[in-house]
Backbone as a printed PyTorch tensor [residue, N CA C, xyz], in Angstrom:
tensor([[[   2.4920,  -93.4690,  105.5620],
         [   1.9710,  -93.4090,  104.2100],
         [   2.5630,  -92.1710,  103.5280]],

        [[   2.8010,  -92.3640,  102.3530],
         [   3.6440,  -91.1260,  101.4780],
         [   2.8420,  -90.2960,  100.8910]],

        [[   3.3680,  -88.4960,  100.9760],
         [   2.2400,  -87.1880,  100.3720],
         [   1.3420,  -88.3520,   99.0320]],

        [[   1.9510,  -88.7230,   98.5350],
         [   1.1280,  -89.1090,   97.3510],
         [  -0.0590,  -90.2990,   97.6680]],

        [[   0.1770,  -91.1610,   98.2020],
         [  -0.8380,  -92.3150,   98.6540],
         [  -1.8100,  -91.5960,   99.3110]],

        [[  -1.4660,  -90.1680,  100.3550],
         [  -2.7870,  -89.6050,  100.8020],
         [  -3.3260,  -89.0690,  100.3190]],

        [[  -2.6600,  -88.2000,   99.0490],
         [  -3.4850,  -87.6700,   97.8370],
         [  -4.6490,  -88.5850,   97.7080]],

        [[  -3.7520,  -89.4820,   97.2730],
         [  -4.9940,  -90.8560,   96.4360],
         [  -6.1030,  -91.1710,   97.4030]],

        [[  -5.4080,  -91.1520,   98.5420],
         [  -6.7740,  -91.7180,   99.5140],
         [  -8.1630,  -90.5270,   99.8930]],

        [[  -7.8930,  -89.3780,   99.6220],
         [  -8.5170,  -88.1740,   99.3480],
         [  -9.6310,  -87.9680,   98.2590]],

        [[ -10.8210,  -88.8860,   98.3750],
         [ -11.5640,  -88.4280,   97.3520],
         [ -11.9450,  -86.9480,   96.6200]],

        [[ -11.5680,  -86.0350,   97.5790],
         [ -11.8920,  -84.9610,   97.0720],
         [ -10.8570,  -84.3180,   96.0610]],

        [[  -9.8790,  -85.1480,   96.1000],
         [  -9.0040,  -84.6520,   94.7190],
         [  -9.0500,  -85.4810,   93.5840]],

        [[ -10.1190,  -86.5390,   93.4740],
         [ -10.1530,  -87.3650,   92.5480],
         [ -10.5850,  -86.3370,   91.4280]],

        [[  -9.8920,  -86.7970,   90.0270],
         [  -9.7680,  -86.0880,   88.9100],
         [  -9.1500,  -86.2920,   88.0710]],

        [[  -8.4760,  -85.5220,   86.8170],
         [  -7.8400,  -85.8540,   85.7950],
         [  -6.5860,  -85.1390,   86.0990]],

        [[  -4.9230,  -86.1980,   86.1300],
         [  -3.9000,  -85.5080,   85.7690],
         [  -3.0770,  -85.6860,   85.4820]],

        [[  -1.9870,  -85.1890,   85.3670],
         [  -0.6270,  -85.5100,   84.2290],
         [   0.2480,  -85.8250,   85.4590]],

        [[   1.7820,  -87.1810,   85.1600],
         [   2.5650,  -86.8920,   85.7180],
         [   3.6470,  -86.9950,   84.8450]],

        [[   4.8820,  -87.1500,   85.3110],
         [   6.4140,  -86.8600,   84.5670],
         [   6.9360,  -88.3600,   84.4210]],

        [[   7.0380,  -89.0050,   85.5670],
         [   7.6220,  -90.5560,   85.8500],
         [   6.1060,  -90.9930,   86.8060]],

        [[   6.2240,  -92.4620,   86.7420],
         [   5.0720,  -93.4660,   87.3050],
         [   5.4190,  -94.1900,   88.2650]],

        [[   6.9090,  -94.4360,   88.8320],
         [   7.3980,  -95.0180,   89.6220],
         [   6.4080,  -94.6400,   91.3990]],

        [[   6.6510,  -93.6550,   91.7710],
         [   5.6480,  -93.0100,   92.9130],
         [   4.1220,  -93.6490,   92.6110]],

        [[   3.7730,  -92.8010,   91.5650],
         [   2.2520,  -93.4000,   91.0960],
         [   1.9050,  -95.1950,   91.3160]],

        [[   2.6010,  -95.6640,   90.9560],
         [   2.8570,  -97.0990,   91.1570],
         [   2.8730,  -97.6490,   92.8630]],

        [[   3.8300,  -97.5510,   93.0690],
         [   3.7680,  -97.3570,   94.4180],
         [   2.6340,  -97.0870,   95.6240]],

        [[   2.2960,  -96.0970,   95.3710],
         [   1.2040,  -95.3130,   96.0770],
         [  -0.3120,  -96.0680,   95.6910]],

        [[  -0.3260,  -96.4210,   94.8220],
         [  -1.2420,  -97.1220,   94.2010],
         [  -1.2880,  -98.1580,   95.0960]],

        [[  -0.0280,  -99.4480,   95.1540],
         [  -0.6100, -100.0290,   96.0160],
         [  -0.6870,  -99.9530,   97.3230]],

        [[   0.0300,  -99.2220,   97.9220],
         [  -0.0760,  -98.8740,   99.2750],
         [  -2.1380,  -98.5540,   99.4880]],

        [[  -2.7120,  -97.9600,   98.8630],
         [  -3.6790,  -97.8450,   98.8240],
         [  -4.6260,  -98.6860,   98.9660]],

        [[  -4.4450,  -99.8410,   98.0260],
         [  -4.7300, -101.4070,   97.3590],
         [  -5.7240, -100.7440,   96.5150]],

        [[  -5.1650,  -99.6650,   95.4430],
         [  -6.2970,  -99.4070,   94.0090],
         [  -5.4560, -100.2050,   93.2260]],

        [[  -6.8950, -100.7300,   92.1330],
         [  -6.0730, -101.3930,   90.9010],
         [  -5.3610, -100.2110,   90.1500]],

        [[  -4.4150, -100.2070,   89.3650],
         [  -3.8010,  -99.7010,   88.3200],
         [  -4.1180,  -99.6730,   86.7290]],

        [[  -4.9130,  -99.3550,   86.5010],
         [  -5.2700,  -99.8030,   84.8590],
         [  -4.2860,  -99.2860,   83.9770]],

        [[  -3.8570,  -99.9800,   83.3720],
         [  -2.6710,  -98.8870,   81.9450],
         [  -3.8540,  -99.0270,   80.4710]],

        [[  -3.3620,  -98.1760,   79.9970],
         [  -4.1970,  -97.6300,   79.0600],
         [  -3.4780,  -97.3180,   78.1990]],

        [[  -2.8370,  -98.0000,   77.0310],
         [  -1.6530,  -97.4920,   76.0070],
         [  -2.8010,  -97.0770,   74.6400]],

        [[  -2.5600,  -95.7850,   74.3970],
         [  -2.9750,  -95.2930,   73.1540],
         [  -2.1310,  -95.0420,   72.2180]],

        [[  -1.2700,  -95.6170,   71.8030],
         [  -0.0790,  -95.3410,   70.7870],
         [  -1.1160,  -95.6500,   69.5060]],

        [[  -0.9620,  -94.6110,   68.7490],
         [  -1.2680,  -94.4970,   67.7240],
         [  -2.7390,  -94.2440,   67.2640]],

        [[  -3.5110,  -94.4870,   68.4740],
         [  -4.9420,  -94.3980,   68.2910],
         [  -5.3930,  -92.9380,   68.5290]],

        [[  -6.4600,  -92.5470,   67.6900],
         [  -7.2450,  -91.1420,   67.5230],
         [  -8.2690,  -91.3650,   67.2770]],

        [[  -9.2180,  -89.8220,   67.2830],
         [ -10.3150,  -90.1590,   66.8320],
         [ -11.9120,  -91.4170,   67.2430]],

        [[ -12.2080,  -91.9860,   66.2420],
         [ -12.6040,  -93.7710,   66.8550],
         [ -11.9440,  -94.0590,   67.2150]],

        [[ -11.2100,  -94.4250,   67.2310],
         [  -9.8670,  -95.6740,   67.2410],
         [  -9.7950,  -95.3940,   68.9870]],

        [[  -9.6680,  -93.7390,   69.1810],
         [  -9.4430,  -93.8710,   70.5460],
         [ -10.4840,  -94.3650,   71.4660]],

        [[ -12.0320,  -94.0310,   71.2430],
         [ -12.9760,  -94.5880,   71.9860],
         [ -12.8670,  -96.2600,   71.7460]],

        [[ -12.9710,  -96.5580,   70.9910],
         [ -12.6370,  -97.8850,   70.7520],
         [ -11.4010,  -98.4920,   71.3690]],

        [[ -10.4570,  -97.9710,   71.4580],
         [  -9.2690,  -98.1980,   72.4700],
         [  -9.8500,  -98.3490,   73.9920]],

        [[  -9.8630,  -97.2000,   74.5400],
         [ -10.4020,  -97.0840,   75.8110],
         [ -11.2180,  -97.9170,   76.4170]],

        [[ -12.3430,  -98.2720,   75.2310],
         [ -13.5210,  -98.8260,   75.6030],
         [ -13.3550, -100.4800,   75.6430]],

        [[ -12.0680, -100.7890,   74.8700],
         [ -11.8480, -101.9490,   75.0620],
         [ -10.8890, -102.7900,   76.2850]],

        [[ -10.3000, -101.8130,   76.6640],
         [  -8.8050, -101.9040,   77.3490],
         [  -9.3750, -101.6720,   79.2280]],

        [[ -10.2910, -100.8180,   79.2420],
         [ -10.9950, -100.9640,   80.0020],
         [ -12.4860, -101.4020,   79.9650]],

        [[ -12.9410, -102.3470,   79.7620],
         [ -13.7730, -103.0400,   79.8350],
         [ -15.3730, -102.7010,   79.5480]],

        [[ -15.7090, -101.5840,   78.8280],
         [ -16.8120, -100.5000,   78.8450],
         [ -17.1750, -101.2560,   76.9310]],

        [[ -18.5620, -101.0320,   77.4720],
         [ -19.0500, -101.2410,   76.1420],
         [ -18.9320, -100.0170,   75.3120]],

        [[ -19.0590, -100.2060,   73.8890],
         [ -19.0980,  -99.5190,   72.2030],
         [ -19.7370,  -98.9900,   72.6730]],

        [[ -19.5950,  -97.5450,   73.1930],
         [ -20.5600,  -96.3520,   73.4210],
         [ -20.1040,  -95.5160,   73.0280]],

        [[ -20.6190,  -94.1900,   73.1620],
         [ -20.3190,  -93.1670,   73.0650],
         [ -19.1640,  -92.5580,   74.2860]],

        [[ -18.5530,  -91.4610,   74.2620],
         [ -17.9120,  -90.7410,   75.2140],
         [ -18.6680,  -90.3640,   76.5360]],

        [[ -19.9790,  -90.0640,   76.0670],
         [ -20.5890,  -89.8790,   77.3690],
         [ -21.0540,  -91.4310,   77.9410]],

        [[ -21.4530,  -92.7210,   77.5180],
         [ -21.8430,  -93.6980,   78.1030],
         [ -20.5380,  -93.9320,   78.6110]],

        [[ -19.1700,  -93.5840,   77.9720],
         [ -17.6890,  -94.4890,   78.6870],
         [ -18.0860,  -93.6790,   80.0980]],

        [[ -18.1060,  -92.4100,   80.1820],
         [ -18.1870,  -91.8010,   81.7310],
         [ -19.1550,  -92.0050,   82.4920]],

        [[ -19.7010,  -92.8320,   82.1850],
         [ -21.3920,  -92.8870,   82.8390],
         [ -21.1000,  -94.4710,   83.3730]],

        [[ -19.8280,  -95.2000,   82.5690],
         [ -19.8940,  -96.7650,   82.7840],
         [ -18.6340,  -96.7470,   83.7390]],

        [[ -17.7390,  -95.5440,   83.7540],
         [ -16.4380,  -95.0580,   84.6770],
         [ -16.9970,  -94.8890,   86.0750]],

        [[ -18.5400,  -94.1530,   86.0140],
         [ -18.8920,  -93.3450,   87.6160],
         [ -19.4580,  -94.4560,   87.8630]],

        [[ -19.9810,  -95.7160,   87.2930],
         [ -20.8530,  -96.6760,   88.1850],
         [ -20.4780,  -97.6210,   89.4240]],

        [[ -20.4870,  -97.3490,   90.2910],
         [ -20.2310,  -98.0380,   91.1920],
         [ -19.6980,  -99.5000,   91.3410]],

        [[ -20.7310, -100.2180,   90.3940],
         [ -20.3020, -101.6130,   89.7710],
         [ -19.1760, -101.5260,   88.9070]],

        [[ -18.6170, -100.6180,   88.2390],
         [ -17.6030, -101.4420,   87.3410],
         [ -16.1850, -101.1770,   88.3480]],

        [[ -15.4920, -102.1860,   87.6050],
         [ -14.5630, -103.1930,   89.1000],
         [ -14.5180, -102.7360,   90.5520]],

        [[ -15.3950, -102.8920,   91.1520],
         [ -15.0390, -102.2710,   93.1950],
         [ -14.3900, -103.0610,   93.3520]],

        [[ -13.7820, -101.6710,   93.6590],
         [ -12.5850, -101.4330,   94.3190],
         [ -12.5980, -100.0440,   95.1590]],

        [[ -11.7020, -100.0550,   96.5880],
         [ -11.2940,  -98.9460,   97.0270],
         [ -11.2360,  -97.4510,   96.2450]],

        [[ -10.7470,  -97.8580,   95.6140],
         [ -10.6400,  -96.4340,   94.2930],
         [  -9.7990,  -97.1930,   93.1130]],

        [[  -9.8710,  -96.2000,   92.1000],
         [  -9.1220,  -96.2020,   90.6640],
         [  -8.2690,  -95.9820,   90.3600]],

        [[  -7.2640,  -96.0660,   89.3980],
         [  -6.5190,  -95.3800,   88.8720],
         [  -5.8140,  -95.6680,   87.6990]],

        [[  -6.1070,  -94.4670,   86.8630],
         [  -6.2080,  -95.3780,   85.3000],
         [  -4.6340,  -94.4800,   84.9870]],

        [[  -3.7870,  -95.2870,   84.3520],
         [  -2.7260,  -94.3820,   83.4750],
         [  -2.8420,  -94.4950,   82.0750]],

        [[  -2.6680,  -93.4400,   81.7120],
         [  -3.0330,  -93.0960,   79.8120],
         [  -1.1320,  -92.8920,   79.4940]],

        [[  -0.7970,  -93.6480,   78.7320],
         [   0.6850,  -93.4410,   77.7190],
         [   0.2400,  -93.4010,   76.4140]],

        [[   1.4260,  -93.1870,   75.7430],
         [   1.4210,  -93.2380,   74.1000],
         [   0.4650,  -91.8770,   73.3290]],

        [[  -0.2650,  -90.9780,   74.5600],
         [  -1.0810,  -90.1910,   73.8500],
         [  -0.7930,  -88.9760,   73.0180]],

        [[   0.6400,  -89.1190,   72.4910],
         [   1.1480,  -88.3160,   72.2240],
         [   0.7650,  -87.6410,   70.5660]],

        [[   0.3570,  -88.6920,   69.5480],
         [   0.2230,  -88.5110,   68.5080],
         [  -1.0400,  -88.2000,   68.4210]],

        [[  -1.7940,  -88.3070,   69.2960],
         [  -3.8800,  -87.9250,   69.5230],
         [  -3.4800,  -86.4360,   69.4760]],

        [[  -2.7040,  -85.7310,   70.3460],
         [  -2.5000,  -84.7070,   71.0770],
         [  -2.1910,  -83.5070,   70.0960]],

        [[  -0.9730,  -84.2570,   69.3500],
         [  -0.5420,  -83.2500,   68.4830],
         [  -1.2670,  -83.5750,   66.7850]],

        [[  -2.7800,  -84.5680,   66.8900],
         [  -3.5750,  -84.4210,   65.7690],
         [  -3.9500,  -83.0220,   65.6730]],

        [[  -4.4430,  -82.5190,   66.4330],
         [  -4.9270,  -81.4470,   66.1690],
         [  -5.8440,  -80.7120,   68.1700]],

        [[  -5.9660,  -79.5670,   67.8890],
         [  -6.5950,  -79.0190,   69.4620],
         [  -7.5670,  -79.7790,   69.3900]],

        [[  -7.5250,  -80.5980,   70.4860],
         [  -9.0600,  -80.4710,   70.9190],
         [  -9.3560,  -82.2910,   71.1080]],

        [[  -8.0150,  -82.5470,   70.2110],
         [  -8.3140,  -84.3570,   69.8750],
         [  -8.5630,  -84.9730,   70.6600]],

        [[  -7.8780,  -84.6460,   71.7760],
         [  -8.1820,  -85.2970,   73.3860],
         [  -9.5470,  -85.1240,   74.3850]],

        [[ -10.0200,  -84.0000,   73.5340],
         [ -11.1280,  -83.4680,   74.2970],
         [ -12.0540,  -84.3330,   75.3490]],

        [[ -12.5860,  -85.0120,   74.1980],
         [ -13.7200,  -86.1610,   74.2040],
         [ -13.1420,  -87.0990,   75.3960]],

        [[ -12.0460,  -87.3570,   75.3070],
         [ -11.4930,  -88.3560,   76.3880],
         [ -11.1160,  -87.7430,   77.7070]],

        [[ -10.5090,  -86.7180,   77.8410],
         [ -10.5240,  -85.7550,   79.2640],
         [ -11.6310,  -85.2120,   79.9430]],

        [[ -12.7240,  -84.9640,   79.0160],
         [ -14.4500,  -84.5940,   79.1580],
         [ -14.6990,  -85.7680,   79.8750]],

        [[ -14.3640,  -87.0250,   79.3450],
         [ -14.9770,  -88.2370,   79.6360],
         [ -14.3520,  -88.4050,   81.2280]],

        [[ -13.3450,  -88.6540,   81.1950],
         [ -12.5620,  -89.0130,   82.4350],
         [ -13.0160,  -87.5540,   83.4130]],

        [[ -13.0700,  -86.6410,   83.3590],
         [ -13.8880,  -85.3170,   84.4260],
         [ -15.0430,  -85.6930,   85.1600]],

        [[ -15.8810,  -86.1480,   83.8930],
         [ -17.3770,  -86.1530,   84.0830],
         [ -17.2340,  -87.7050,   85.6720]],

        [[ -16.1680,  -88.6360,   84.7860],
         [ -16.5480,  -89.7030,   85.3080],
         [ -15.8800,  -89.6390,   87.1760]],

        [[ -14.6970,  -88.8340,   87.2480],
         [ -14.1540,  -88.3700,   88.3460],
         [ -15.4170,  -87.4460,   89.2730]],

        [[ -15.7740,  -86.7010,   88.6710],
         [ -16.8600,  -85.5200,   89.1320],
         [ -18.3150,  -86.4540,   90.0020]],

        [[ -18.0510,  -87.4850,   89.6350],
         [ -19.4770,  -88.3520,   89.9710],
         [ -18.9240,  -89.4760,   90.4140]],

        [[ -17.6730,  -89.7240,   90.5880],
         [ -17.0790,  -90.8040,   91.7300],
         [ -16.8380,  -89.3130,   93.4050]],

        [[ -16.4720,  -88.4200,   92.5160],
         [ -16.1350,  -87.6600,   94.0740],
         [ -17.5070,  -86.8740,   94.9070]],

        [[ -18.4790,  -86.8980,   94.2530],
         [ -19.7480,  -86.7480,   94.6630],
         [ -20.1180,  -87.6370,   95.2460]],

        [[ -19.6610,  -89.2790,   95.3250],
         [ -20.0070,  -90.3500,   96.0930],
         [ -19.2210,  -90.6120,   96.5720]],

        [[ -18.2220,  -90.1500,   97.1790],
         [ -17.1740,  -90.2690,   98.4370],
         [ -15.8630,  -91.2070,   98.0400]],

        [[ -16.1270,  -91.3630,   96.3260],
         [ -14.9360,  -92.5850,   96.3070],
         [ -13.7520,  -91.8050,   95.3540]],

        [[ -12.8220,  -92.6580,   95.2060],
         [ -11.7280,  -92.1450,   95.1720],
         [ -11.4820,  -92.5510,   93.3250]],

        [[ -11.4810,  -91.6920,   92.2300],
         [ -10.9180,  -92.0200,   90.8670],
         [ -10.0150,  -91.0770,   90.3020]],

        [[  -8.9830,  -91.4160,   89.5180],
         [  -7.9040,  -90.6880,   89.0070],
         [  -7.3070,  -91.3090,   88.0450]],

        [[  -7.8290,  -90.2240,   86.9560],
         [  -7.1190,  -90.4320,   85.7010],
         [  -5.6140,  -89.7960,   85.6050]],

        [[  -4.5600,  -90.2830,   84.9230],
         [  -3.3890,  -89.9260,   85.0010],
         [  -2.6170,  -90.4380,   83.6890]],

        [[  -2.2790,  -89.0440,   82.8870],
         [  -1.8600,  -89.0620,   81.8330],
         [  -0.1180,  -88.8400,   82.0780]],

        [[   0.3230,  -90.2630,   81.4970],
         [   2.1080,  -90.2780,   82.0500],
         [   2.6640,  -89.0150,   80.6570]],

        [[   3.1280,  -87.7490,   80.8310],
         [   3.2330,  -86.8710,   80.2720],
         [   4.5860,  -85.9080,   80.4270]],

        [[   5.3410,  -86.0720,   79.7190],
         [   6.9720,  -85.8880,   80.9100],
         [   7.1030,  -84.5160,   79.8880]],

        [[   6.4790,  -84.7030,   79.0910],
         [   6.8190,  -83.6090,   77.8660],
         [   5.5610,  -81.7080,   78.6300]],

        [[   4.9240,  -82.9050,   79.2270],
         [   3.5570,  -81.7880,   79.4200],
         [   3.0960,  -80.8850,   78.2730]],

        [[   2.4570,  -81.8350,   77.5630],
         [   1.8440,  -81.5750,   76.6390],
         [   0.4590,  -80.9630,   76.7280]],

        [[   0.1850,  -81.6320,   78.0580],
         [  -1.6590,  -81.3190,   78.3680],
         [  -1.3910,  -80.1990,   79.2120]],

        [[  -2.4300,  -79.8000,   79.2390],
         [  -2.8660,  -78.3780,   80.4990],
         [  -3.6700,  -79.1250,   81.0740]],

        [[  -3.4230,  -79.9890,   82.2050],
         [  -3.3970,  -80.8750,   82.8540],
         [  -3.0280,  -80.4910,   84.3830]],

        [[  -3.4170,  -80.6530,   85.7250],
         [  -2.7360,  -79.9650,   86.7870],
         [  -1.9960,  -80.9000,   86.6670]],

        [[  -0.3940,  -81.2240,   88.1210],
         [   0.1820,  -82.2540,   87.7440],
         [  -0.3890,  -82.4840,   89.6250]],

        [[  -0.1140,  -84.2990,   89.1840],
         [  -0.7220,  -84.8350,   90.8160],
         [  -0.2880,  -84.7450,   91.3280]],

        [[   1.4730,  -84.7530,   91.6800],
         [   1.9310,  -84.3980,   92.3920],
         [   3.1040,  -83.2800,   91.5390]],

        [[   4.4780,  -82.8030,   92.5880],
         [   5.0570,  -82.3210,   92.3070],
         [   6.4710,  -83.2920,   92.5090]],

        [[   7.2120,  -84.2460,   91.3710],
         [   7.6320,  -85.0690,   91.9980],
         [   9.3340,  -84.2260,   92.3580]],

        [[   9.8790,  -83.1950,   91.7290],
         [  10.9390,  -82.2930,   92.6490],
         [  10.6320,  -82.2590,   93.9660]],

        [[   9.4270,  -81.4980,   94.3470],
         [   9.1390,  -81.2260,   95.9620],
         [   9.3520,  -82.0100,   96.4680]],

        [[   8.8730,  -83.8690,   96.2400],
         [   9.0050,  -85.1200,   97.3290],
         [  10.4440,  -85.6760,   97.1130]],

        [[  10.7540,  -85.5210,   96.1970],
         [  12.2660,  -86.1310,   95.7610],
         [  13.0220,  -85.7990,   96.8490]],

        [[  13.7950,  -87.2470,   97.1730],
         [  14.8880,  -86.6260,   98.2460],
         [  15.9120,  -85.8750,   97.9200]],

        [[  16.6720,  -85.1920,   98.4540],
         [  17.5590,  -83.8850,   98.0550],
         [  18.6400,  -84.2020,   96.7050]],

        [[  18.9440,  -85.7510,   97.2260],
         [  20.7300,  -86.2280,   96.0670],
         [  19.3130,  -86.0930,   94.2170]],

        [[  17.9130,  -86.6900,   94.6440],
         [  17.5620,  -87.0630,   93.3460],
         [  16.6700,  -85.6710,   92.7890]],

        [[  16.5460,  -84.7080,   93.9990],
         [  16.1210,  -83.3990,   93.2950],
         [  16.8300,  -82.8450,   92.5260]],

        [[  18.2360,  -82.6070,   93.1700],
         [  19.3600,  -82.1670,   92.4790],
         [  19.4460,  -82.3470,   91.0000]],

        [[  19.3560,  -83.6710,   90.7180],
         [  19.6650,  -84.7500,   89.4790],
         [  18.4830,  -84.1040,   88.7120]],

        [[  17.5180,  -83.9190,   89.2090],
         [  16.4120,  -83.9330,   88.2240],
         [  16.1700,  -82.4220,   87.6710]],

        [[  17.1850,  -80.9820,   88.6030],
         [  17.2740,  -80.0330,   88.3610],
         [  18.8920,  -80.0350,   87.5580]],

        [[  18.8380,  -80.7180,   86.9180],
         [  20.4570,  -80.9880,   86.2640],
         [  21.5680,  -80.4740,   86.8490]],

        [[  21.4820,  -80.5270,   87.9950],
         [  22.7840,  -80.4370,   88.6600],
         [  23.3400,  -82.2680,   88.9750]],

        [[  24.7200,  -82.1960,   90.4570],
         [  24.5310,  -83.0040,   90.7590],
         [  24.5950,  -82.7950,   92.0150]],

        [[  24.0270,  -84.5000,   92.8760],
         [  23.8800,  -84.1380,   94.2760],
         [  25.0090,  -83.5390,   95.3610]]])
């Protein structure tokens, strides 16, 4: 099993985080057998974003705190563990500080109370720009084999 699939299988690192590329993430995902949720927010802010979220993943017209409260419930889709990817969040981000708040609050709270019950959730914002102050889940230089570290430190192999 690869550093990253044992990440995932590690409830105690379930949480919110950024990566660069999704290819690994993908992967590891199913090695695991978690579903994958994608979550495209292009263009949505504000409402629009709870209303996004809330639709795309399956959570009723609530508030930010009911989306995390309907994220930690045990019942919504069991499964082994989670794993949601957020794209497109780029124009929320640079609305203004803080735009994202409500939705990273949300996804914490809802991680914080899956890893208190031994299960495994992870939010993951595909972020190549690293826009968020975000930890990153993995480090994908460190696992990269040597010819594609190279490449990705703009050299060549």
């Amino acid at each position: 099993m690869g550093k990253l699939a044992e990440r995932l299988a590690d409830e105690r690192r379930s949480g919110v985080y950024r990566v660069e590329v999704t290819g690994a993430l993908e992967e590891a995902s199913a090695l695991d057998r978690y579903p994958l949720l994608r979550v495209a927010l292009d263009g949505a802010a504000g409402d629009a974003l709870l209303a996004r979220c809330a639709r795309v993943l399956g959570l009723g017209d609530e508030d930010w705190a009911g989306c995390a409260a309907a994220l930690a419930d045990p019942g919504w889709r069991p499964a082994p563990g989670h794993v949601l990817l957020f794209s497109g969040f780029e124009s929320a981000a640079r609305a203004g500080p803080g735009a994202l708040a409500p939705l990273i609050g949300a996804l914490r709270a809802a991680a914080a109370s899956r890893r208190e019950r031994g299960a495994r959730f992870f939010a993951v914002f595909l972020d190549p720009a690293r826009l968020l102050a975000l930890d990153p889940l993995y480090d994908r230089r460190r696992h990269a084999p040597a010819d594609t570290a190279a490449e990705l430190e703009g050299g060549r192999p």
